[in-house]
N, C-alpha and C positions, 0 to 999 in steps of 0.2 A: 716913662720909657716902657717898651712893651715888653712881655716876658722871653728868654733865648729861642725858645720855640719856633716864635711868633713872628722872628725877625730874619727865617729863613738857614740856608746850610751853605757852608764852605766845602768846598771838592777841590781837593790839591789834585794835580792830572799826576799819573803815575811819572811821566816826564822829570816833573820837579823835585818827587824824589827820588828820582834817579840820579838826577844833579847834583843835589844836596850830599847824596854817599858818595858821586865822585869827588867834590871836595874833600871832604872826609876821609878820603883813603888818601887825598895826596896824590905826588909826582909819581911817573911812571904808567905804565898800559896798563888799562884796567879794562874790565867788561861788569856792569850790573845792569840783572833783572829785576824787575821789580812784579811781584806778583800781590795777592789779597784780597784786601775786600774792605768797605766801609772804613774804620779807619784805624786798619789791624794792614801792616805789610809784609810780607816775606821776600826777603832780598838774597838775590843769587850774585857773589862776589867770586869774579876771577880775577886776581891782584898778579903783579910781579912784586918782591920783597927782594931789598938789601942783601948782598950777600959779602959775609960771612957770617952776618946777624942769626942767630937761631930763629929758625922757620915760626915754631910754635910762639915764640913770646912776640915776634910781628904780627901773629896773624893774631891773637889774641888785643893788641894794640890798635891794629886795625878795625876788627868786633866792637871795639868798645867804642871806637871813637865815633862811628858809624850809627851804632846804636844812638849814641843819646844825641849824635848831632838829630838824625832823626825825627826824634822822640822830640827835642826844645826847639827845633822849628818847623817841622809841620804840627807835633801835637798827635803824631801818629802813634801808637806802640808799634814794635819792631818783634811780631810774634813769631817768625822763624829768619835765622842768618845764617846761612852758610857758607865758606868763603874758602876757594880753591885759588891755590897756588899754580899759577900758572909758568912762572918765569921767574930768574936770578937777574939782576944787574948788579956789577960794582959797585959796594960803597966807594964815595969819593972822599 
């Protein structure tokens, strides 16, 4: 077998990571960017969150989950997240 090099490069299209963090975030309107380079991304997250849930420990839940979905299927690191609250809806 030839050596990693040798056998060419995978290029995930910014699309699919885009995809992959809208799963990650879950139900409700979302909007992400996806910006970067090689195989370092910077993701722009505008979520709605659950309400009466505290803002900060969703959005922190969200961050996380985002990140390593990320991170364990593209294989990408997640070098900047930022993630704005855009909207409330009912918890059910």
């Amino acid at each position: 077998m030839s050596e990693p090099e040798d056998r060419g490069t995978l290029t995930i299209a910014p699309q699919v990571v885009r995809k992959v963090a809208e799963y990650a975030i879950g139900a409700g309107p979302k909007r992400v960017t996806v910006g970067g380079e090689h195989h370092e991304v910077d993701l722009l997250l505008q979520v709605t969150v659950d309400y009466p849930a505290p803002i900060t420990h969703s959005v922190k839940e969200i961050g996380s989950r985002v990140r390593a979905d990320v991170t364990r299927i593209t294989g990408y690191h997640v070098r900047d997240l930022r993630v704005t609250v855009t909207g409330l809806r009912a918890a059910r």
